[in-house]
N, C-alpha and C positions, 0 to 999 in steps of 0.2 A: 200807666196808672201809678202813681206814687204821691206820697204826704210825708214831707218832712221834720222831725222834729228838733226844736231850738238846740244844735249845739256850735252856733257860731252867729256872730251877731246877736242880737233881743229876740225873746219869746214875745216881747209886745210891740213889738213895732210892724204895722199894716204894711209900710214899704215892703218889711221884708219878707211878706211868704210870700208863695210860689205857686205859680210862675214866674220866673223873669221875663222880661220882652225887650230887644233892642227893635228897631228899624231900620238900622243902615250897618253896613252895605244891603241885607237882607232881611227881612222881617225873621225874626229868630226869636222863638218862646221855650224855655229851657227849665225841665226840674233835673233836681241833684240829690244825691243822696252821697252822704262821707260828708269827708273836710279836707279840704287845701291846707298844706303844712307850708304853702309859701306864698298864702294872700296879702299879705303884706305888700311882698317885694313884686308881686306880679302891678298890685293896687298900683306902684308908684312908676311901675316899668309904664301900664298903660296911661298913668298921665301923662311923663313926661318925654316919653318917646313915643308914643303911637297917639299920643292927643287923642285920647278916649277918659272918658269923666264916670266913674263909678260914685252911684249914688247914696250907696246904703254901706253897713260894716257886712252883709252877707259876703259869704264867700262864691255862693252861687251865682252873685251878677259878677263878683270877678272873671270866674269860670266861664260866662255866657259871651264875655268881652272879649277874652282869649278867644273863643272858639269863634264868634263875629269876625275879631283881625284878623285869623288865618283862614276864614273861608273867603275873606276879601282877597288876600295874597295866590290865593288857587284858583281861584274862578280866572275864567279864561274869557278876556271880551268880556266881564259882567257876566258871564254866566253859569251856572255850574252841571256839573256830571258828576256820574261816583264816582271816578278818577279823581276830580277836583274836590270831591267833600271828602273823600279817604285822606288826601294830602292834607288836608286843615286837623283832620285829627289827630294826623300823625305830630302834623305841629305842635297838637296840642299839648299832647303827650311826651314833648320834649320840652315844652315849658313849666307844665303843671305837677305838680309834686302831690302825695298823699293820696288820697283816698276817694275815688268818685263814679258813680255807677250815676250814668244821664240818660234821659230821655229828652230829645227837641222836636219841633217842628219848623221846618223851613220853606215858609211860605211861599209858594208856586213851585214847589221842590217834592216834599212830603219827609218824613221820618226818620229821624235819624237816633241810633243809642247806642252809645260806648262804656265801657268799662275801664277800667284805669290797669297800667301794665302789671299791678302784680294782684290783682281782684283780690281786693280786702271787703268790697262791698259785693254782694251779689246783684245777678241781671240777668232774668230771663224772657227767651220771647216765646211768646204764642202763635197757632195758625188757626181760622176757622174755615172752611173749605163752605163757600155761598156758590148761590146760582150763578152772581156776577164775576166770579175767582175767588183768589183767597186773602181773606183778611188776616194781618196781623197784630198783635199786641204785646207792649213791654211793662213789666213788672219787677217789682225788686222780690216777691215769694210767687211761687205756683199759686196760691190760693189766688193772687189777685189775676188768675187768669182765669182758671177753670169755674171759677159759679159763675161765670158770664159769657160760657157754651165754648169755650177756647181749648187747644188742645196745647199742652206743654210741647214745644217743640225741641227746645235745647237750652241751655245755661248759653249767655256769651262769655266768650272766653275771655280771659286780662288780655287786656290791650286792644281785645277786635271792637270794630264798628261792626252795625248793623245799619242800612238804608232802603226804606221801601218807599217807593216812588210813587209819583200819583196815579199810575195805571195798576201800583200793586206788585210791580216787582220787586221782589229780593235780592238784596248785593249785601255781601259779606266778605271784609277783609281783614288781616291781622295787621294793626296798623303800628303797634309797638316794636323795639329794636330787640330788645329782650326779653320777655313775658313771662312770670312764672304764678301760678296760681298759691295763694295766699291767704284762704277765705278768714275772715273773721271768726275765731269760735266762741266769742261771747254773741254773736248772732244764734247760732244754735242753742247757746247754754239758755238768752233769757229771751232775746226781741222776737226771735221768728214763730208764726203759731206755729203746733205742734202739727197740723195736718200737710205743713209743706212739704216740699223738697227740695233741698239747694246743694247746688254743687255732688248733684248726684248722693247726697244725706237726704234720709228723711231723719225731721225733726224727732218725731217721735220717737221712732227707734233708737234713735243717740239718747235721748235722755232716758228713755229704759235701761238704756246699756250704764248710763254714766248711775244710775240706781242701783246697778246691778254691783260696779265698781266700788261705790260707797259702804253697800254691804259688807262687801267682803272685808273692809278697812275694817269694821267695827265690828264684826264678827269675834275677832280673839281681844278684843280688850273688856278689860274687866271690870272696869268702871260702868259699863256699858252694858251689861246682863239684868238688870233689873229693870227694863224697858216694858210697859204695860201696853203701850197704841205708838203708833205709827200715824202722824198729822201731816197735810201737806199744807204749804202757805200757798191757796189759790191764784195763778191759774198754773203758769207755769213750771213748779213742782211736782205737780201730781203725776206724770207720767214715772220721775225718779222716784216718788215717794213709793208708791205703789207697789214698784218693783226690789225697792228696799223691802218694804214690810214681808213680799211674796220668800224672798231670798234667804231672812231670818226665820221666817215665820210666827212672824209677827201681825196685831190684827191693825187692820188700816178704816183711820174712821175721817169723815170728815168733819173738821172741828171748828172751822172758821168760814161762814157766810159771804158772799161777796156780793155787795152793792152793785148791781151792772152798772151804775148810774156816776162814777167813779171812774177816773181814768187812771192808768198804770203809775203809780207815785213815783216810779226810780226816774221817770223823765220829766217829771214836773218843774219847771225854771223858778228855785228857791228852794231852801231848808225849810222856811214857813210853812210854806204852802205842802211840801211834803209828812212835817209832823200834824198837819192839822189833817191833811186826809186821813191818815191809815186807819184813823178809829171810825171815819166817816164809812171806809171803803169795806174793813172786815167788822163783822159781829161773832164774836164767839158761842158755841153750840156749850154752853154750861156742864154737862152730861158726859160729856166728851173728855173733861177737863177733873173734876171731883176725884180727888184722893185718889191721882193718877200719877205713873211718871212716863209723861211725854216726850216722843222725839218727834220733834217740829223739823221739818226737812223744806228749805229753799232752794232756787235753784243758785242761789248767790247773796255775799253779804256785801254790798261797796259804802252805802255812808256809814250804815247803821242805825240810823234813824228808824227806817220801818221793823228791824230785827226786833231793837230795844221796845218798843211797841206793844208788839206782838207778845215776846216774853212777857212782857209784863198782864195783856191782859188775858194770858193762858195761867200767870199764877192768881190774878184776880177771881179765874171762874173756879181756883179750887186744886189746880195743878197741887199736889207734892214735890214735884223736882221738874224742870224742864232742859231738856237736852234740845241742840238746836244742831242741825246737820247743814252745810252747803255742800251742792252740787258738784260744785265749781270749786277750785284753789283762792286763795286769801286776796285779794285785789287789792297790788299794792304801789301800782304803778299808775299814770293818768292815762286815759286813751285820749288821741287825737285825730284819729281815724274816722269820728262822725259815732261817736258813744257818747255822750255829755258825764264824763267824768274827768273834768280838765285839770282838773286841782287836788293835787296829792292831798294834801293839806287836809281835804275832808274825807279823805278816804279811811276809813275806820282803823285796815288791818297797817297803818302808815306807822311804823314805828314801835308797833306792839305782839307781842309774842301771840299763839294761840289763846294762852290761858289769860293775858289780860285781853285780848278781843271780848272771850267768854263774861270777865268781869264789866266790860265796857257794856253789855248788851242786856246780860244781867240774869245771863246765862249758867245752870248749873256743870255744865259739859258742854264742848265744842268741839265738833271735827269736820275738818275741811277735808273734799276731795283730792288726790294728789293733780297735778298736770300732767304728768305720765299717764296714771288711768284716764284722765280727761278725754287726753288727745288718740289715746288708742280706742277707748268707747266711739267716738265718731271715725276711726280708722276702719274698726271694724264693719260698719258699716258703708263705707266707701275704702275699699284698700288704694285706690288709687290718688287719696289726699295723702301726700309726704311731709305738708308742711302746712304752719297754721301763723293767723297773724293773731298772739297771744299776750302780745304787748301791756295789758291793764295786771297780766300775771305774772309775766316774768321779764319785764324790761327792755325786752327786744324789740326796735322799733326797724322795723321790715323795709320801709323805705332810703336809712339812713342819714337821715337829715334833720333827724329832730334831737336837740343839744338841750343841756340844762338851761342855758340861757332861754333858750323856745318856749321851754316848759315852765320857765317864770315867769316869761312876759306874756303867756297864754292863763296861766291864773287870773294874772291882776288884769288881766282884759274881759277874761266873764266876771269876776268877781265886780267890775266895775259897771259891768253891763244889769248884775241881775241885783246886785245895793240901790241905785237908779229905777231899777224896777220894781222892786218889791215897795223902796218906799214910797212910788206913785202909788200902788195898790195900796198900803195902810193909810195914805191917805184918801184914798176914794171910799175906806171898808169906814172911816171914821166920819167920811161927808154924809156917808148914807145911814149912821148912827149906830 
């Protein structure tokens, strides 16, 4: 079970979602979650040496093509066993670079999902124990297993396959040469709901703790003492906000309404399109807000778009002063990893101190979480994560292979993907009047 969202190729192009499907050697239907940090060079390896034609700019039919060639080089007589699909993954895994948590199906085969060797993306499977044996299921959160009567069975680990066969058997191998777990922690800061568990973290709990973390920051500054309420920016806040308020003792209200009818704006494909939702998405509780001084707590700030928003119409209902708190450390690096934050360039904290952040947003005070307390708030609730793929915070790109040059010609490649896009859309917003 998995749904995609546009951070590689177009948000509007029908080719590109998902599923892929090739038909040869195998009938093979493929989603993906991350991104390839070397679809390019894989795009032109499979033209021009393996005479195979990728149709679209996704990265996922690159990835589908790869794993096609090499289950065609392992199959034995045209046919395959887990022996022979573990070897194609391994293949895989020596050609494919970055970040990708998959699910397939291989026709007259059955199931197959792997993880990439240093799991930056998450992948778990499930088991339902029926009359006829047991079923299973792959998901990138627990939630998308358990409301559909499944029982969490395990996380897969970086680098292993999973294959269940058409009678239902389970085979699991470690297919990488080197493995090291790596989880994403802006997965836990903003994308995963709060009732999951990944990588042995529950969501929730970390973001309690990383509340608890932020407290204590702003506990001895003094700027900071004349705090009246404690506001979360719905949804994903509120677990940190909460336990900010509990920690000061402070009252915690909620002050901003949310539209269910609205979807999450930080992955929305376009600046447009994300300033025009946020007043769509939240309405402010006026009451809330009246000759207050507010601390607004997010889980994270990356364009700045929805912050400056939001300040603004928290001083509109009345606010006296608005304090704005993140979660999370200043985001000031691009992810490449399958986060659609590809372009430094619009990253808010790119270039500017705390205090001009705060000026940019329009903010009366700003304090960001550190990465230290970050990474130990979700430590502590899994002692056994030593390492984190942290890259949109602190520059470190886990895989190794992503160079400035990568990361310039990965700008001007969405930027020219979602200009194209958006202004098909102002022209279809202007046909229909």
């Amino acid at each position: 079970a998995h749904c995609r969202y546009p951070t590689a190729g177009s948000a509007f192009s029908e080719g590109e979602s998902q599923p892929f499907y090739v038909n040869s050697p195998f009938g093979v239907t493929l989603g993906h979650n991350g991104n390839l940090t070397n679809s390019e060079e894989l795009k032109r390896e499979l033209f021009q040496l393996d005479f195979r034609h990728v149709n679209t700019n996704s990265d996922s039919e690159v990835l589908l093509n790869v794993l096609a060639l090499e289950l065609e080089r392992a199959a034995q007589h045209h046919r395959l066993d887990p022996d022979a699909i573990f070897r194609a993954v391994a293949g895989v895994h020596k050609r494919c670079r970055g970040a990708y948590a998959v699910v397939a199906m291989i026709a007259g085969y059955g199931m197959l999902a792997f993880r990439d060797p240093f799991g930056i993306r998450p992948l778990i499977v499930g088991k339902n124990e029926q009359m006829g044996g047991t079923e299973y299921i792959v998901a990138s959160e627990s939630v998308g297993i358990e409301p559909l009567g499944f029982q969490v069975l395990r996380d897969v680990a970086p680098g292993e396959a999973i294959f269940v066969d058409l009678t239902g058997n389970f085979h699991a191998r470690q297919c990488a040469e080197h493995p090291s777990l790596n989880p994403c922690i802006f997965e836990i800061v903003y994308l995963a709901r709060p009732d999951s568990v990944i990588d042995g973290v529950s969501v929730y709990e970390a973001r309690l703790r990383m509340g608890a973390a932020l407290a204590e920051k702003i506990r001895p500054m003094p700027e900071a003492q004349d705090i009246d309420v404690v506001i979360p920016i719905p949804d994903s806040s509120r677990p940190s906000a909460l336990e900010l308020a509990n920690r000061l003792g402070l009252k915690y209200r909620e002050g901003f309404v949310k539209n269910r009818y609205i979807g999450r704006t930080f992955i929305m494909p376009g600046q447009a399109m994300r300033q025009k939702s946020v007043r769509q998405k939240l309405n402010p509780v006026g009451v809330e807000f009246r000759d207050k001084v507010v601390l607004l707590v997010d889980d994270s700030i990356v364009r700045g778009t929805t912050s400056r928003e939001i300040v603004q119409m928290a001083r509109e209902s009345g606010a006296r002063k608005v304090y704005f708190a993140s979660a999370s450390p200043p985001v000031r690096y691009p992810n490449v990893y399958g986060i659609d934050m590809p372009n430094q360039r619009e990253l808010v904290a790119t270039g500017r101190s705390e205090a001009e952040i705060a000026r940019e947003i329009g903010a009366d005070l700003l304090i960001y979480q550190d990465l230290a307390a970050l990474e130990a708030a979700i430590r502590a609730v899994n002692p056994a994560l030593t390492n984190f793929d942290a890259s949109c915070f602190d520059g470190h790109y886990i895989t190794g292979d992503v160079t400035h040059d990568y990361l310039r010609a990965l700008a001007v490649e969405r930027d020219e993907a979602r200009g194209i896009a958006e202004a098909d859309l102002l022209e279809e917003e202007k046909a229909a009047g």
